[in-house]
Structures are given as C-alpha cells and as structure tokens.
C-alpha positions as CSV (number, residue, x, y, z in Angstrom):
1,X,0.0,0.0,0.0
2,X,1.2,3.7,-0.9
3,X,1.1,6.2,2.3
4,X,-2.3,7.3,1.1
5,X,-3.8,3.8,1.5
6,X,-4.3,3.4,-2.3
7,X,-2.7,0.4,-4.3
8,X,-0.6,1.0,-6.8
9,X,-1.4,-1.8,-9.5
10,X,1.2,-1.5,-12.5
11,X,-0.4,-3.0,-16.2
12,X,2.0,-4.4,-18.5
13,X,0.7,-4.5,-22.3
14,X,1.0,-4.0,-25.7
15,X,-0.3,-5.6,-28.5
16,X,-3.2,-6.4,-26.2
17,X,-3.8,-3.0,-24.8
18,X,-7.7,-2.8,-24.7
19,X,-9.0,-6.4,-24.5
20,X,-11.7,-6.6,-22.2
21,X,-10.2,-9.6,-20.0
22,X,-7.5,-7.4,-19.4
23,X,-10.2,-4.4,-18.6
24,X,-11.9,-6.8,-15.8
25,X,-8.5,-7.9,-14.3
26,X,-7.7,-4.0,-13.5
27,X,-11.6,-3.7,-12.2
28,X,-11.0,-6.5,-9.8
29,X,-7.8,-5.4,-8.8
30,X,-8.3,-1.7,-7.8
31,X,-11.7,-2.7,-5.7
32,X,-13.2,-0.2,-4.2
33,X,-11.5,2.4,-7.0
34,X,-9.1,3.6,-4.9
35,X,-5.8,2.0,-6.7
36,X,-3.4,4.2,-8.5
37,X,-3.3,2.6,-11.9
38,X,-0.3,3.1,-14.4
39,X,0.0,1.2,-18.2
40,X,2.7,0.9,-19.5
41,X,3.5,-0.1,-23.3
42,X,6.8,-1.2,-24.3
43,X,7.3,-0.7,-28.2
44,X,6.9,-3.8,-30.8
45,X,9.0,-4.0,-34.0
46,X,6.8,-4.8,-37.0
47,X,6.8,-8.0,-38.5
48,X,6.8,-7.2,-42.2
49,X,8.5,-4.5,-45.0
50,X,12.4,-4.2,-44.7
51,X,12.8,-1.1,-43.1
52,X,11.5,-0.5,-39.7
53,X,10.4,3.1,-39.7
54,X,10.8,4.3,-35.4
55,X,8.2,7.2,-35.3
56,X,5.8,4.7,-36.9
57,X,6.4,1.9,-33.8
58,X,6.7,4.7,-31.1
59,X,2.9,6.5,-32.6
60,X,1.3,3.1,-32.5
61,X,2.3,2.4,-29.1
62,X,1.2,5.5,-28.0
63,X,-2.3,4.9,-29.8
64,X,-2.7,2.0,-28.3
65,X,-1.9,3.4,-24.7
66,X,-4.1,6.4,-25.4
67,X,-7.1,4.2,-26.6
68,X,-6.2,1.5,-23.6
69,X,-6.8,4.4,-21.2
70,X,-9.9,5.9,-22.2
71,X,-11.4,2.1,-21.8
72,X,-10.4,2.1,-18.2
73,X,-11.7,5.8,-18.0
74,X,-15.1,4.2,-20.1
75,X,-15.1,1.5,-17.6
76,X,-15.0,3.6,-14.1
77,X,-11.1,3.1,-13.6
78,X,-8.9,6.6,-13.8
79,X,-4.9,5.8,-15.0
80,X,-2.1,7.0,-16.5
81,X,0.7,5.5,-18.7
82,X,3.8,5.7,-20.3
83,X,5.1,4.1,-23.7
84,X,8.4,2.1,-22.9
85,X,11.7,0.1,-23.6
86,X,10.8,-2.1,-26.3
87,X,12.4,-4.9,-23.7
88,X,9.5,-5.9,-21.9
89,X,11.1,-7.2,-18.8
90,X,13.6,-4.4,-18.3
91,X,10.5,-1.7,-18.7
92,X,9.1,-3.7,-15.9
93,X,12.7,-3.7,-14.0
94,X,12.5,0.2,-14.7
95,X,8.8,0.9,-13.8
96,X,9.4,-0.8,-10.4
97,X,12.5,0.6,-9.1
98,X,11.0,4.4,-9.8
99,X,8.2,3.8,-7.5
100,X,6.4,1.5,-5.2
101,X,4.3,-1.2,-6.9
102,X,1.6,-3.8,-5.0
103,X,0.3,-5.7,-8.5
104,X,1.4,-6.1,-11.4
105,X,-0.5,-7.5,-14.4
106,X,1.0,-8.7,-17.8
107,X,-1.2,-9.2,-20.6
108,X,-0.1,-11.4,-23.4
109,X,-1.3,-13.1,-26.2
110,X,-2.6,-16.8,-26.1
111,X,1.1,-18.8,-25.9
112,X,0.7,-19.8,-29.5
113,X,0.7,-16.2,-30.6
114,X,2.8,-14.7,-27.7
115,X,6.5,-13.5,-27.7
116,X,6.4,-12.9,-24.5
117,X,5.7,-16.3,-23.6
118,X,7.8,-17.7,-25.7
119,X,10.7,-15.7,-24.0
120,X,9.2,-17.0,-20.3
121,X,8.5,-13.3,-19.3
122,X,5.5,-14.0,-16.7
123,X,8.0,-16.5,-15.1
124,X,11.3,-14.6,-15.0
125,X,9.2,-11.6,-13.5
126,X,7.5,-13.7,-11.4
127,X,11.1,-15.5,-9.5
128,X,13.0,-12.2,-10.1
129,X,11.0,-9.1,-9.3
130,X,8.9,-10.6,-6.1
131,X,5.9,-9.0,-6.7
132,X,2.2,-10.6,-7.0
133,X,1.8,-11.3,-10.7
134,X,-1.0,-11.7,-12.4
135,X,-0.8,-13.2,-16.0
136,X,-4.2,-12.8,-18.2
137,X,-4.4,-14.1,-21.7
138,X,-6.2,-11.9,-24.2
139,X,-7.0,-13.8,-27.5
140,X,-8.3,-10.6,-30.1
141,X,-9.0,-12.4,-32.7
142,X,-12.3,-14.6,-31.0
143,X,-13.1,-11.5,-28.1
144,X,-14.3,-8.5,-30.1
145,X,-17.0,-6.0,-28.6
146,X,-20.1,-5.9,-29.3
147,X,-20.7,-2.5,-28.3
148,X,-17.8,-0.8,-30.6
149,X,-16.3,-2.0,-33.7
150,X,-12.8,-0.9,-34.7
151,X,-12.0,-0.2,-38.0
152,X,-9.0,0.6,-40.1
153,X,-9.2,3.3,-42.3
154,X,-6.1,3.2,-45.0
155,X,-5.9,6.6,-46.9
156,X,-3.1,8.8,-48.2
157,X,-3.9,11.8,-50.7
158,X,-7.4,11.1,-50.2
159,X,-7.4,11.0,-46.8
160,X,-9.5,14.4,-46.2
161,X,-12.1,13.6,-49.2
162,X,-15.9,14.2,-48.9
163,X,-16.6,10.3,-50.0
164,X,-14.2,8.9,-47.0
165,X,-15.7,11.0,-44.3
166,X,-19.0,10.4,-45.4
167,X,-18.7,6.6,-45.4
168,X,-17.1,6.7,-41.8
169,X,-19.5,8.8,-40.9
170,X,-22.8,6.2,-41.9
171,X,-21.0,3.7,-40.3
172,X,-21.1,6.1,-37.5
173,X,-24.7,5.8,-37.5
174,X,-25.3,2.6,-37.5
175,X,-23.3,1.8,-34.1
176,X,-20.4,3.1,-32.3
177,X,-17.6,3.1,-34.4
178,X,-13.2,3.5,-33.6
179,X,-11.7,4.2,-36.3
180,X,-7.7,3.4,-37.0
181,X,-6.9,5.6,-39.7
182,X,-2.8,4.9,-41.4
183,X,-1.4,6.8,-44.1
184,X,1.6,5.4,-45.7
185,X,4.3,7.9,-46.4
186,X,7.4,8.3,-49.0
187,X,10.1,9.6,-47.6
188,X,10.2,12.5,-49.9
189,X,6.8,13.7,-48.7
190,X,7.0,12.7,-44.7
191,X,5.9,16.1,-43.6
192,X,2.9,15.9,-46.2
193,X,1.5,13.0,-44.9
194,X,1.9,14.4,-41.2
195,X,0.5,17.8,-42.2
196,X,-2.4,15.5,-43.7
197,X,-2.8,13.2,-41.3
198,X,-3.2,15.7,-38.6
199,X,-5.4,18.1,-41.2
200,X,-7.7,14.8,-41.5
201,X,-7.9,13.7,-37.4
202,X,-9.1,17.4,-36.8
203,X,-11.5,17.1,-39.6
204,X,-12.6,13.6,-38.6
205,X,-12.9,15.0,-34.9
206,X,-15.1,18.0,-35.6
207,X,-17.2,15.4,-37.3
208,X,-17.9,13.7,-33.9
209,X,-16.2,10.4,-35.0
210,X,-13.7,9.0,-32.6
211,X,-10.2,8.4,-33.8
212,X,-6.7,8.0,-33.9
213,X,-4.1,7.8,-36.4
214,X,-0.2,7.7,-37.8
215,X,1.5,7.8,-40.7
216,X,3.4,3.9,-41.8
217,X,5.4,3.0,-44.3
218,X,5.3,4.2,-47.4
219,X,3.8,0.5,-49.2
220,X,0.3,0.7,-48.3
221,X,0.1,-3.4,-48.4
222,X,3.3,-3.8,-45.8
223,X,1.4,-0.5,-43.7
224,X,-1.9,-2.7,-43.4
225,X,0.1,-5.7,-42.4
226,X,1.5,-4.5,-39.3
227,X,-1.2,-2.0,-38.8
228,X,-3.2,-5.5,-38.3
229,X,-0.2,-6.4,-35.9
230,X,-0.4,-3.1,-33.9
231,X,-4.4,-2.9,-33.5
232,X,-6.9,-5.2,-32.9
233,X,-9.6,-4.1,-35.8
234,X,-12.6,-5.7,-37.1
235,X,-12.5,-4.3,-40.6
236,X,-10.5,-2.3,-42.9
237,X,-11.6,0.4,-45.4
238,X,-9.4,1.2,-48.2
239,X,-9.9,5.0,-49.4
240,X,-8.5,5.3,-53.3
241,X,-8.5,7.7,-56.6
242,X,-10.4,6.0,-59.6
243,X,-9.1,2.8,-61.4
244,X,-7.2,5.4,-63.7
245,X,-5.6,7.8,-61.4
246,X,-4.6,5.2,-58.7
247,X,-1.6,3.5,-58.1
248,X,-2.9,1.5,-55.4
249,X,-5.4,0.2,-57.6
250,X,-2.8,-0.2,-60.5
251,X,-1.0,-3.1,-57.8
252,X,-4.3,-4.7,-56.9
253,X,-4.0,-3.6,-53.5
254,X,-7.8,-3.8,-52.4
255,X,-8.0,-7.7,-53.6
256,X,-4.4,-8.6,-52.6
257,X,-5.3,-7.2,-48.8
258,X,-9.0,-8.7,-49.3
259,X,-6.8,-12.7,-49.7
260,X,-4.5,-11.3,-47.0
261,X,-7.0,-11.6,-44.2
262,X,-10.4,-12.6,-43.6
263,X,-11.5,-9.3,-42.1
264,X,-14.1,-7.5,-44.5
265,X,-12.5,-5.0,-46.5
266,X,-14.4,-2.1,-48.0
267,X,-13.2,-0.2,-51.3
268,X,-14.0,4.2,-50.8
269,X,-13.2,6.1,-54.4
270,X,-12.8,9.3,-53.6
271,X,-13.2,11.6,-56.8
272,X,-10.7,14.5,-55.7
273,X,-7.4,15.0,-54.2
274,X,-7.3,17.0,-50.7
275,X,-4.2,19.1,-50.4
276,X,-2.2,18.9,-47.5
C-alpha cells in the first residue's frame, strides 16, 4: 500500500492493450476504485517490410496506450501511462524501481501467438522481481466488442475527401464506431503526410467520429500488415483515386489485402485530391 492507502497496480501491455479480460483484471484489482493505476507499453517492431520506420512503432504504441486508457476511463477506472523500452522485462525492472508497486498484471497473447511467452516473461518476472503477478491471456481475434467496432481506415492523398468522411460517418450511424486511420508515407513527402494526417484527425474529430491515427510506411500493403499487428480491428476500409488515377489500384492492392485476411475489406473512391 502507498502512504495514502491506495494500491498502486502497475499494467503491462501491448499488443493487447484494450481487450476486455484485461479491462476486468484492472476492475477486480483496484476494488473499491481507490488504486493508482499506471499502463505501461513497451514498443513492438513490426513483422513485415524491410525497413523499420521508429516514429511509426513509437505512434502506434502511443495509440494504443491512449485508446487502452480511455477504456479504463469508459469503464470507471482513472490511470495514466507511459510508452516504454521495447524490452519488456527491463521496462518492468525500470517501472518498479521508480516507484512502489503492489500488482502487477501482464497481458499477453494466447502462448501460440505470444513473444512474451515464448521468451518465459510471466516466469522470470515472477522469480525475479517478487511481486504478485497476475498473467491474463487476451486472444483478439475470438473476443471483439459488441458495443464498438474498430475499423482501419487506409488513406493517403485522399485522406481528407468528402466520400471517405462520409462513409465513416454512416457507419457512424449505424453503431459506435473506432476508427484506425494509417497513411503510408514516402520519404520524400514525410511532412505531407503528417501535415495531412493531422489536417484529417481534426477534420474527422469535428465530425464527432472518434479516432486515432499515424503515418506507416510508405507501401500501403506492408502499412496494413503491421497496422493489423499493432491494433486489434474488425474491418478495414481502403480509401483510393479511380481505377485510372490510382496506383494503389494499379498493384491490386484492395484484392491482394482482401486474400490477406479474412476481415471484411471495403473499397471508398474518392473523386478528388485534398491538399495537404
């Protein structure tokens, strides 16, 4: 216990920030809702493309802390959080010896999917750092929400076009929606596709949708591969120029991503560029 009385319950997560086991566990832990609550995310490298792009790892951890946090706030439980050494067990190491901790919770993939596990962390935290540990599996794929569906919004120059923001917006309507919204960038137009990217969350905002976003790499088919890595989503819309002023289009991308994964993927045209 901290002098105030309050338990101090320290949440380790990353690629399963937001999973509603892991939700409950925190609930259960801080009781009475006195518990000082703190997330932190160490950073993941992505599994695909051959350059690993750093302010594209560090802004998806920091979504997913930002979105693990306002589902504690949504669920009664007020916390703050930090995104940390890729390393998960020396973030741990370095979130305990800073300040006092009574919990900890670790929340990993099922062991099949899990790096964690597969590098024993639960277990080596558990005989090393003498703290109670609570380990809870959070499988994604088979959970989902039936109150919110995530989706993943893949856009570049058409980001900011009337047809995208009104399709997110009538899904919108029909039931609470998050949406995930990437735009791969060329290394020649980086500060484009920030300036646009932030241009388009403001816009997106003001529009009453709730949202998040980065900028990945620059192949929009490698960006939706560990955007599906770094989020949990539940579909993906693909926001394109016409057949004949799309380069996306002209490498298939819509039906090579549509054979990548079985989540439903939805093809926007927008008619228009949007400048930056």
């Amino acid at each position: 216990m901290t002098d105030d009385g309050a338990r101090r319950i320290l949440v380790v997560a990353n690629e399963t920030v937001g999973g509603s086991e892991l939700i409950d566990a925190v609930r259960r832990h801080a009781g009475d809702g006195r518990a000082s609550i703190r997330v932190i995310c160490p950073q993941n490298r992505p599994k695909h493309g051959n350059v690993i792009y750093e302010d594209s790892v560090l802004a998806a951890a920091r979504n997913r802390l930002s979105l693990t946090l306002a589902d504690l706030r949504e669920a009664g439980l007020e916390a703050d959080g930090a995104v940390v050494d890729p390393d998960p067990y020396t973030a741990i190491e370095d979130a305990v010896e800073a300040e006092r901790v009574d919990q900890l919770i670790i929340s990993t993939h099922p062991e099949t999917r899990s790096g964690w596990l597969q590098r024993d962390l639960v277990d080596r935290v558990e005989r090393d750092i003498g703290l109670p540990v609570e380990h809870v599996v959070v499988d994604l794929e088979s959970e989902g929400r039936n109150d919110l569906t995530s989706t993943l919004v893949v856009a570049n120059e058409t980001a900011g076009g009337e047809s995208l923001l009104e399709a997110l917006k009538a899904k919108s309507e029909g039931g609470r929606h998050r949406f995930i919204l990437i735009c791969p960038q060329t290394e020649d137009h980086r500060e484009q596709a920030h300036e646009r990217l932030e241009q388009t969350l403001e816009r997106l905002h003001g529009a009453g949708l709730e949202v998040v976003g980065q900028t990945m790499d620059p192949d929009p088919f490698t960006a939706i591969q560990n955007a599906l890595q770094y989020y949990a989503v539940d579909e993906i819309v693909i926001s394109t120029f016409p057949q004949t002023r799309s380069g996306w289009l002209r490498t298939d991308l819509v039906e090579r991503v549509r054979s990548a994964t079985a989540k439903p993927v939805e093809h926007v045209v927008a008619e228009e560029a949007v400048r930056a």
